[in-house]
C-alpha positions as CSV (number, residue, x, y, z in Angstrom):
1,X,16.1,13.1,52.4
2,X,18.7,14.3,49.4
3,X,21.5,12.8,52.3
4,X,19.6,9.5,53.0
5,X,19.5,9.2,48.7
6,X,22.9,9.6,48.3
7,X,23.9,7.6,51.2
8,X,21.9,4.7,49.2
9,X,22.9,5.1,45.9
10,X,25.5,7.4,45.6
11,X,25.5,11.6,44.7
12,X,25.8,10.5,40.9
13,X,22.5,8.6,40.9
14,X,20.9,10.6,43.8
15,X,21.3,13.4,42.0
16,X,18.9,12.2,38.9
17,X,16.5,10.9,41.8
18,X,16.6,14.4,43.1
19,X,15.3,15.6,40.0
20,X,12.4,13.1,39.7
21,X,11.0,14.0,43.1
22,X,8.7,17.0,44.4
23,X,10.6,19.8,46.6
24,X,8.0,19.5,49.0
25,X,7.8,16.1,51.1
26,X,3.6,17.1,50.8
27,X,3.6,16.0,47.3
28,X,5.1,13.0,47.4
29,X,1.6,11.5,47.2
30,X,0.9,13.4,43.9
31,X,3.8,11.9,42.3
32,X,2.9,8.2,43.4
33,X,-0.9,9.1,41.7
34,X,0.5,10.3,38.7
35,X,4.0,9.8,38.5
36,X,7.4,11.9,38.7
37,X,7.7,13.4,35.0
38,X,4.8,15.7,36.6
39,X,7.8,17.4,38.5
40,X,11.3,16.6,36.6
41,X,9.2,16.7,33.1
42,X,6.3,19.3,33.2
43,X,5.1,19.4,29.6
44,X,5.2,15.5,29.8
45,X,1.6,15.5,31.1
46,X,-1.2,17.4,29.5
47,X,-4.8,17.6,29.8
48,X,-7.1,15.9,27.1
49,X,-8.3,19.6,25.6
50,X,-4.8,21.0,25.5
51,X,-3.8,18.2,23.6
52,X,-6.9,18.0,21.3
53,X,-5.9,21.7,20.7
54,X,-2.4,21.5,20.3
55,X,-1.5,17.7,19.6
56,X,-1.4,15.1,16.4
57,X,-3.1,12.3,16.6
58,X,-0.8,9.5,17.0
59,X,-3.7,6.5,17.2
60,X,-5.3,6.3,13.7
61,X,-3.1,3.3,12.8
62,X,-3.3,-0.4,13.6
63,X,-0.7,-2.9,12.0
64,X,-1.6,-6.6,10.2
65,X,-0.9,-8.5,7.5
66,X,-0.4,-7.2,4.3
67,X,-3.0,-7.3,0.9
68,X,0.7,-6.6,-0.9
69,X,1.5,-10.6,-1.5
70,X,4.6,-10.8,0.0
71,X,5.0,-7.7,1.5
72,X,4.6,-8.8,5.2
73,X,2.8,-6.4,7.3
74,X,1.0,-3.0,6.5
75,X,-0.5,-0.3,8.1
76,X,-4.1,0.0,8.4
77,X,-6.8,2.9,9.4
78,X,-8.2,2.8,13.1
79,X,-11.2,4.9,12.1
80,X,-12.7,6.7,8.9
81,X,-10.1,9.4,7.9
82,X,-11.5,12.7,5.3
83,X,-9.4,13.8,2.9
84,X,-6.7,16.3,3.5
85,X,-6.6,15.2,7.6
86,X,-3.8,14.1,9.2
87,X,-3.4,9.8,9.4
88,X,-0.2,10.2,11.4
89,X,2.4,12.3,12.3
90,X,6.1,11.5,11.5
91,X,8.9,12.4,13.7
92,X,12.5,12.9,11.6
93,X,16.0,11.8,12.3
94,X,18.2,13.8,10.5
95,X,21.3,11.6,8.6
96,X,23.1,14.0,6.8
97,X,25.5,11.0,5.3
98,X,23.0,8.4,5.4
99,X,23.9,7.1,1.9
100,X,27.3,6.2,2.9
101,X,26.1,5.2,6.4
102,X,24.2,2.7,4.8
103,X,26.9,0.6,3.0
104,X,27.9,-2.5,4.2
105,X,31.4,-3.6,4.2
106,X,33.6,-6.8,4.7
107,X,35.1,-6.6,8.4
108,X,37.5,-8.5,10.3
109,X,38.1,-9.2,13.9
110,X,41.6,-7.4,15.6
111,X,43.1,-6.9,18.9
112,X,44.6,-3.8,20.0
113,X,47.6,-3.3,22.4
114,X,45.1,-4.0,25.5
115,X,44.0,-6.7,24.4
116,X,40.5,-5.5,23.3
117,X,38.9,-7.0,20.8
118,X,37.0,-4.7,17.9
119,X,36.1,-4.8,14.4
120,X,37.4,-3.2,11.1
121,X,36.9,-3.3,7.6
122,X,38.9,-5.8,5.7
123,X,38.5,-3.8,2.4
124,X,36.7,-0.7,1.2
125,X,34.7,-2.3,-1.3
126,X,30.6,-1.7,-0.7
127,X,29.1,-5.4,-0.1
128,X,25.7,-4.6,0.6
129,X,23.5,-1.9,2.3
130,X,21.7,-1.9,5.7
131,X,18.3,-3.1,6.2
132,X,17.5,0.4,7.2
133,X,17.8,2.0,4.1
134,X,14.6,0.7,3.0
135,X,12.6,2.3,5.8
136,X,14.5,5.6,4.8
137,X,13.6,8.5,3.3
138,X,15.9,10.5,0.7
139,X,16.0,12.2,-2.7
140,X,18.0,11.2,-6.0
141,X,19.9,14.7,-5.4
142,X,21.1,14.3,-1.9
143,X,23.2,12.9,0.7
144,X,20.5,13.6,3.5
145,X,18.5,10.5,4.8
146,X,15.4,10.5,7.2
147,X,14.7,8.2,9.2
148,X,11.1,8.2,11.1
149,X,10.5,7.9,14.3
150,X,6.8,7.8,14.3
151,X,4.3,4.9,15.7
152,X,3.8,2.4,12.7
153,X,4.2,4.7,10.1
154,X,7.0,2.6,9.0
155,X,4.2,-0.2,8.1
156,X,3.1,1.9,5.8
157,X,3.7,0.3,2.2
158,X,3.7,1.3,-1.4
159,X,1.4,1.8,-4.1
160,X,2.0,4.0,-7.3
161,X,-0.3,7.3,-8.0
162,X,-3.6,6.6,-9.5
163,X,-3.9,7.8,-13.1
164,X,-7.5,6.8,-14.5
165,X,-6.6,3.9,-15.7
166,X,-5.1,2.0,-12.4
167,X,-8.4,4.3,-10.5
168,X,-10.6,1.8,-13.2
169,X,-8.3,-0.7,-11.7
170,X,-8.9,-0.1,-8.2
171,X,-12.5,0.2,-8.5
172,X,-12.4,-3.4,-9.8
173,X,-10.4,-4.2,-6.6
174,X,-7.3,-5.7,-9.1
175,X,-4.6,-3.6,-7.9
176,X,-4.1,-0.5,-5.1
177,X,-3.2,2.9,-5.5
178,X,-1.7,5.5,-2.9
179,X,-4.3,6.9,-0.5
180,X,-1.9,9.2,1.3
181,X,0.7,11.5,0.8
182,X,3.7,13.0,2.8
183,X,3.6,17.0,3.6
184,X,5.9,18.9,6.1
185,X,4.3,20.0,9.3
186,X,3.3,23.3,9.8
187,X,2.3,22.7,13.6
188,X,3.1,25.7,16.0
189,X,5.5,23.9,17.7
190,X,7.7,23.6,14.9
191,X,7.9,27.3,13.8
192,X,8.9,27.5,17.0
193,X,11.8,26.4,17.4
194,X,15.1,28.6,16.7
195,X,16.4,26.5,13.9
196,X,14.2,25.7,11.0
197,X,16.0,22.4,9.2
198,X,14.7,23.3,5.9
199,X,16.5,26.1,5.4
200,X,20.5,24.1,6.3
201,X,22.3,22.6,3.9
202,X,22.8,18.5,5.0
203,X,26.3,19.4,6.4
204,X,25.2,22.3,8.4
205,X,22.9,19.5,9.8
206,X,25.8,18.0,11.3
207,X,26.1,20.1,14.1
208,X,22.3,19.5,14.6
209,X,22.0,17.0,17.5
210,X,18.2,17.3,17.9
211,X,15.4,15.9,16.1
212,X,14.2,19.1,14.2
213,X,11.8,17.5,11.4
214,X,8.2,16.6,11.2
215,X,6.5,15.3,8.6
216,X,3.0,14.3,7.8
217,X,1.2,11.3,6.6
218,X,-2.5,13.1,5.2
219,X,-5.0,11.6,3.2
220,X,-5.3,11.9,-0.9
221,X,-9.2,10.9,-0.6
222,X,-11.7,9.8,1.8
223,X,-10.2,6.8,3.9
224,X,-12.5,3.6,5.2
225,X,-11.7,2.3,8.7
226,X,-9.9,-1.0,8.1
227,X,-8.5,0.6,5.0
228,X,-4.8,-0.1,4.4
229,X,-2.5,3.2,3.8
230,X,-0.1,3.5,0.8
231,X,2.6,6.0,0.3
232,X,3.8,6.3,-3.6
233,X,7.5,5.4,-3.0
234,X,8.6,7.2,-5.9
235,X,9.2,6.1,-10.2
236,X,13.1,5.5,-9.0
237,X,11.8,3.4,-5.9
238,X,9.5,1.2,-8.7
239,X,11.6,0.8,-11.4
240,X,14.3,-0.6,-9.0
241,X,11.8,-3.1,-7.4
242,X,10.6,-4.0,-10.8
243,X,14.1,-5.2,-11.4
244,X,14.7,-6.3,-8.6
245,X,11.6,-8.6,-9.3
246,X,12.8,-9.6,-12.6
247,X,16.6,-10.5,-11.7
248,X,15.2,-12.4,-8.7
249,X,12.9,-14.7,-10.9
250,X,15.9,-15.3,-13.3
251,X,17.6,-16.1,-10.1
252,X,15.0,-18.8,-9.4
253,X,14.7,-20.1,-12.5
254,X,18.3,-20.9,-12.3
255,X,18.0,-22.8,-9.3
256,X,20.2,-20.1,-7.3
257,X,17.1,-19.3,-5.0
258,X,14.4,-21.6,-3.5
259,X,11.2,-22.3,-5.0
260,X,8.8,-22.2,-3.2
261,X,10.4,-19.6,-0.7
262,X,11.0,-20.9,3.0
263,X,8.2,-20.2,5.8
264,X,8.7,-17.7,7.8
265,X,7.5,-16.7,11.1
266,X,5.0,-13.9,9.9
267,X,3.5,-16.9,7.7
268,X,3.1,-19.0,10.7
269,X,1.6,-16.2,12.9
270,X,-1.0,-14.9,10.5
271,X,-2.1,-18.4,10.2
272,X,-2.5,-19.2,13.6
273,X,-4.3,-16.0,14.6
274,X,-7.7,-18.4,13.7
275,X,-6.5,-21.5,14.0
276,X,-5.3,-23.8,17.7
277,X,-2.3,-24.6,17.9
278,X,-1.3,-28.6,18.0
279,X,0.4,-30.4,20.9
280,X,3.6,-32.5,21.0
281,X,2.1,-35.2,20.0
282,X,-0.2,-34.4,17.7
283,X,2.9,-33.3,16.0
284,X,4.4,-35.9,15.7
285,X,1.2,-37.6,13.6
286,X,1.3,-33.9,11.5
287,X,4.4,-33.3,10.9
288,X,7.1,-30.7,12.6
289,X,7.0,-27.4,11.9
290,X,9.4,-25.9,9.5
291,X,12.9,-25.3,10.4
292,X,12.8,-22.0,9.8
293,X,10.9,-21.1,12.8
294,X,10.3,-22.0,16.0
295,X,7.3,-21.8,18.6
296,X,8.0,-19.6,21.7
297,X,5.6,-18.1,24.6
298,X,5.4,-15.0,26.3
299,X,5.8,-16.5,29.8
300,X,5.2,-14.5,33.4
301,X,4.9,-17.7,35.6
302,X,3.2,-17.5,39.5
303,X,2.9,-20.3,42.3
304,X,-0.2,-21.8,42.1
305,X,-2.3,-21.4,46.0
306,X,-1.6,-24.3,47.4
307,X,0.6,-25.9,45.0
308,X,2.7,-29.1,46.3
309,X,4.9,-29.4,42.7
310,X,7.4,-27.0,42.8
311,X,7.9,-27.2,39.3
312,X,4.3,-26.6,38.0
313,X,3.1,-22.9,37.7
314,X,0.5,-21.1,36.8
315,X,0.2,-18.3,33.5
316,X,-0.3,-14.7,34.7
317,X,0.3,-11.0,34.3
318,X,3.1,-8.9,35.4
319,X,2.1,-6.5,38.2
320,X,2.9,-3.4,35.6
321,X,0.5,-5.2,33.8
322,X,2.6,-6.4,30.5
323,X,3.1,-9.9,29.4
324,X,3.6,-9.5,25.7
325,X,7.7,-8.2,26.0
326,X,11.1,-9.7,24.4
327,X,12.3,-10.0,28.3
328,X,9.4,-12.7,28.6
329,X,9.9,-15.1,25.4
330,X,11.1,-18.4,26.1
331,X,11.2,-21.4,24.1
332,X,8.0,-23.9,24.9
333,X,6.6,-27.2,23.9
334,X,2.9,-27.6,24.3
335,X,1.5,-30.5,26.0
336,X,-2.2,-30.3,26.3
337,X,-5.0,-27.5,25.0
338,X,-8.4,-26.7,26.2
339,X,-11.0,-25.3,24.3
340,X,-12.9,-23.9,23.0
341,X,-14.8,-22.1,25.5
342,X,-18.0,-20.5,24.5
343,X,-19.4,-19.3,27.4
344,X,-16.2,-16.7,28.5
345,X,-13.1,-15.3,27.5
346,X,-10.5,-17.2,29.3
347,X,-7.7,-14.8,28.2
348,X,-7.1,-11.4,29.7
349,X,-4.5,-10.5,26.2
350,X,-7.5,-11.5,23.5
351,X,-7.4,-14.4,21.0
352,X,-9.0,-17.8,20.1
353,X,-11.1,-19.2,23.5
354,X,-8.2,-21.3,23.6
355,X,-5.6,-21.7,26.4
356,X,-2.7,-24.6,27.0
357,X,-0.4,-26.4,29.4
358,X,3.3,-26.0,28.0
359,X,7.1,-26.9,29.2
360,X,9.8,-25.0,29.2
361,X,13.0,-25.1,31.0
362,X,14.0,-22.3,33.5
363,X,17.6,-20.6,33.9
364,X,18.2,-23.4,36.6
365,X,17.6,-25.9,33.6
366,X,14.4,-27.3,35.3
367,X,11.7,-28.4,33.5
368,X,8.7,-26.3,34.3
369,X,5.3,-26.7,33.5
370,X,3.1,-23.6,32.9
371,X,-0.7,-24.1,33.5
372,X,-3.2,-21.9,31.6
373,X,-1.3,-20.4,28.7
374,X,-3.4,-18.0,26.6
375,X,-3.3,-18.8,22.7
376,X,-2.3,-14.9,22.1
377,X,1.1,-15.8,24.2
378,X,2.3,-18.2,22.0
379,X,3.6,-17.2,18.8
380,X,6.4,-17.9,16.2
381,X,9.8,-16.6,15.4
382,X,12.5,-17.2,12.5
383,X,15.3,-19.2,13.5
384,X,18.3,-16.2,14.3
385,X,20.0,-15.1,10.6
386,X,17.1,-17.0,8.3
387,X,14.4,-14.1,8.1
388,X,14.3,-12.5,4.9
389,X,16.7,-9.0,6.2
390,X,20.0,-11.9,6.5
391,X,19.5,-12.5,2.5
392,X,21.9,-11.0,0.3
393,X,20.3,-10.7,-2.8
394,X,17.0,-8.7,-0.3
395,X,15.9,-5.6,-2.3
396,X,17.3,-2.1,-0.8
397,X,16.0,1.0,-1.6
398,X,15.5,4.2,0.0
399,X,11.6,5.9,-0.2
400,X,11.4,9.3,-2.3
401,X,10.1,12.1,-1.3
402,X,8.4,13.8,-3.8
403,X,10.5,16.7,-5.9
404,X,8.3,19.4,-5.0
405,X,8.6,18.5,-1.5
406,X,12.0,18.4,-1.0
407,X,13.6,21.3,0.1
408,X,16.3,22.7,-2.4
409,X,19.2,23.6,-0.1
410,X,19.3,19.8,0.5
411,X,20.2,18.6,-2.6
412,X,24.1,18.6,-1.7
413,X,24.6,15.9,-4.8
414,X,23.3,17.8,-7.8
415,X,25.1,21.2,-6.3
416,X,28.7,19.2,-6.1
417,X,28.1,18.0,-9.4
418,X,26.9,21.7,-11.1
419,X,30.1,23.3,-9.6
420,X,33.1,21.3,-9.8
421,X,35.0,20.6,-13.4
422,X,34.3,17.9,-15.5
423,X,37.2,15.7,-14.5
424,X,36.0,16.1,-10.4
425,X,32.1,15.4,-11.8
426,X,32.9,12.7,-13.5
427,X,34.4,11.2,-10.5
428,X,31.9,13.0,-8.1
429,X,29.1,11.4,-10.4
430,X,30.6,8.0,-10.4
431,X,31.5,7.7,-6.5
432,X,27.6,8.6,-6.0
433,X,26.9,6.0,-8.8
434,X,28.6,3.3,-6.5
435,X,27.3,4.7,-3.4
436,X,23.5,3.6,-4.6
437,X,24.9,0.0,-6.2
């Protein structure tokens, strides 16, 4: 067998086949039950009790819109959560220099002595930061950033500390407060390991090439199912935003932003989760839709049984079973919709009793026409560079974690600043100044 593998696909990829596959040629039907991490991964699959015993619950979120105006989408609970129980783990990636790694800089295109093609920096001046710093974690002290790798824990948005006058606040529904809170884990599995990250300095980290952090989401107070989660981003975090705020509106005021602010796809999507979608031609008596967006639809097309018109298909599933996946968004037109049905669910992905006939044009540039669309496979998306990340004056600012969190052996900044002379601090304290600008 290893010979008739490596006759196919050659010893380099034969050999990571190998690997996937049983020892015994018995088993094979195992692995086609259950797949091959059973062999090449064995901790990959575990029973239900073992990981009830030994596993965080990675399910108690669902994502929608926002009660933050303007804040997009949120994180919301699944189920009832008690206070001081976990809402969601959160998986760590370890940036050591993630402050610098964030700036932006001018670049230029150049071409080496081969002809390649690669980019540089035209100057060293700091134009901007990445998107990604705002779904960062970090401290005013140090260099360190963490970036989570959890599941929707990076919906998760902020709300300040109740004090009893914003709890009278909340009570009276005017304004939210944070109902979680971010710990370190203490599971086993992390004092297991052979190198515990809170005890290295950020540029010890550096030879770190493993994820060796996990923190916690837990709940501050009894949590209602359908309850949105807030983290307290921090005083720093808030008193940048409020800025931010305030420049912005002068900014408006001015005329140097638009008023009202441009639709974006998130608008058009949250709208049209209860509402049918318009043909062509009713359109064209409504109005287009903004030029910010545009409408596209997850498509997996078949043959329809018996079909003479080679160029009419009909909707369907994907034999793994997905529809919903970038690979299958193309851009549509809708032509006709029927609906509503009352007496049946004509969509196996969920939404309004609604489905449609729409057009689109295939790779060979031939106009298709899909039969049977569900309403959840149509959706919106910006136009490319006119979502919110793509403007410049877009607030940036990395989430705090609390002081008495933090570990102390990370905070590289204020230890630089403590030990060097006053003519190095003043410079150390500037650079670190324009690092956050």
């Amino acid at each position: 067998v290893r010979d008739i593998i490596n006759a196919a696909v050659g010893p380099k990829k034969g050999k990571k086949i190998h690997a996937l596959l049983p020892k015994n040629p018995d088993e094979l039907v195992e692995v086609q039950k259950v797949g091959s991490l059973v062999y090449s991964e064995p901790k990959a699959s575990q029973r239900t009790e073992w990981l009830k015993q030994n596993g965080l619950c990675m399910d108690h979120l669902t994502v929608g819109a926002s009660s933050v105006p303007h804040a997009g989408r949120g994180a919301f609970a699944k189920r009832p959560i008690q206070k001081g129980n976990l809402i969601a783990p959160m998986p760590m990636m370890h940036a050591p220099e993630g402050r610098s790694m964030m700036n932006m800089y001018e670049v230029t295109r150049g071409t080496d002595a081969d002809g390649d093609r690669f980019m540089h920096r035209k100057t060293n001046e700091i134009i901007g930061q990445q998107l990604l710093l705002n779904y960062a974690f970090g401290h005013e002290d140090s260099s360190l950033l963490l970036l989570p790798a959890g599941t929707l824990t990076s919906f998760i948005n902020h709300a300040p500390t109740a004090t009893g006058k914003e709890e009278k606040k909340k009570k009276k529904g005017k304004t939210p407060t944070a109902n979680a809170k971010l710990i370190f884990s203490d599971h086993p599995e992390m004092q297991a390991k052979p190198t515990n990250f809170r005890e290295l300095t950020p540029k010890e980290m550096l030879k770190e090439d493993h994820l060796g952090i996990i923190m916690e989401v837990v709940a501050l107070r009894d949590i209602e199912q359908g309850e949105e989660i807030f983290l307290d981003y921090g005083d720093d975090w808030q008193k940048a935003w409020d800025a931010h705020v305030e420049t912005w509106n002068q900014k408006v005021k001015r005329g140097d932003l638009p008023n009202p602010w441009p639709t974006r796809a998130l608008d058009m999507n949250q709208e049209y989760k209860t509402k049918q979608y318009p043909t062509a031609s009713e359109l064209e008596q409504l109005g287009q839709y903004p030029d910010t967006v545009r409408q596209v639809c997850f498509l997996v097309v078949q043959a329809i049984k018996g079909g003479k018109d080679e160029n009419t298909k009909q909707w369907g599933i994907s034999k793994k079973g997905n529809v919903i996946d970038d690979d299958n968004i193309f851009d549509c037109s809708i032509q006709e919709r029927f609906g509503p049905f009352e007496d049946e669910q004509p969509s196996p992905i969920g939404g309004l009793p609604y489905n449609y006939t729409v057009t689109w044009t295939d790779k060979e540039d031939q106009v298709v026409q899909v039969l049977n669309v569900p309403h959840s496979a149509i959706v919106f998306i910006d136009q490319p560079n006119t979502s919110d990340q793509f403007v410049k004056e877009a607030f940036r600012h990395y989430i705090a974690i609390p002081d008495d969190v933090f570990p102390q052996v990370w905070k590289d900044r204020l230890v630089n600043n403590v030990e060097v002379d006053d003519e190095s601090k003043t410079k150390s304290s500037d650079s670190s100044e324009h690092e956050e600008l």
